[in-house]
N, C-alpha and C positions, 0 to 999 in steps of 0.2 A: 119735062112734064111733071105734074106736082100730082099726088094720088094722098087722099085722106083716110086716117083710119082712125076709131074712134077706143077711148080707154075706159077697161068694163070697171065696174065698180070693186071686180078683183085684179083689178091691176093688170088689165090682160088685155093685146090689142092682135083685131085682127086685121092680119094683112090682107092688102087688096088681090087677088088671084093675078094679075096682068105683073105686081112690083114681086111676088110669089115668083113666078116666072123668070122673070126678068134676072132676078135672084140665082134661080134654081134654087130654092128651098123646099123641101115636103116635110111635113108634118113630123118633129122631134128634133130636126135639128135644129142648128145654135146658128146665131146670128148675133154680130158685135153691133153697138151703137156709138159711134165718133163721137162726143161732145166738145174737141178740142178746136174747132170754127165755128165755136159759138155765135149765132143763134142758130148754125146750120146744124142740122146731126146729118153727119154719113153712116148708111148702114151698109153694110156686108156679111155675105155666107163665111164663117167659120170652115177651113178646109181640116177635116179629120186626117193627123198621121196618115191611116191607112190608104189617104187617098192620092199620097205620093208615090206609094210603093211603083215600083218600073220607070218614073220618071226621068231617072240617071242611066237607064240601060243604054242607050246609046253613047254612053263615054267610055264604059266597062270594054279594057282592052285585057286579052288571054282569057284564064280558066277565072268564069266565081267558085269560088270558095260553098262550102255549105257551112252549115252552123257548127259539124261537128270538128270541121278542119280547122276553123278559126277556134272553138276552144282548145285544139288541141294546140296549135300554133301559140296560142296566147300560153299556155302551158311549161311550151317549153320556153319561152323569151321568160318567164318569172323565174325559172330554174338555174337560166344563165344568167340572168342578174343576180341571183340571189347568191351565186358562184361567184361572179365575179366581188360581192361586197364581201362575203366570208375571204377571198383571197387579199385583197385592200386589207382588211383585220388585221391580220396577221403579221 
């Protein structure tokens, strides 16, 4: 189906509420325009970061982590690297 929308004199087009839909768009978010099948443009929702978050929980095997265990983890892997290059040194 083809749906028309028209461009305001500030550059501003409004979408038709059914291709809105269709979309899932509401009001502020971003939408990419394809021009690389030209003369077609494909457009698409923009998926924000945030809106992956839990999407990998079902592969997540044993204990997550929180933030502060991974800085500290990461913590100590910089200490013992940094050990092992000062023993190379030498």
């Amino acid at each position: 189906m083809q749906y028309t929308a028209t461009l305001s004199s500030q550059n501003q087009i409004i979408i038709p509420k059914i291709v809105r839909q269709a979309l899932g768009v509401e009001a502020g978010e971003s939408i990419t325009f394809d021009l690389s099948a030209q003369p077609l443009v494909s457009v698409k929702k923009n998926q924000s970061f945030l809106s992956l978050a839990g999407c990998l929980k079902s592969y997540v095997k044993g204990k997550v982590l929180t933030d502060k265990e991974i800085d500290r983890r990461i913590s100590v892997y910089k200490i013992q690297e940094y050990a092992q290059k000062e023993d190379r040194s030498r």
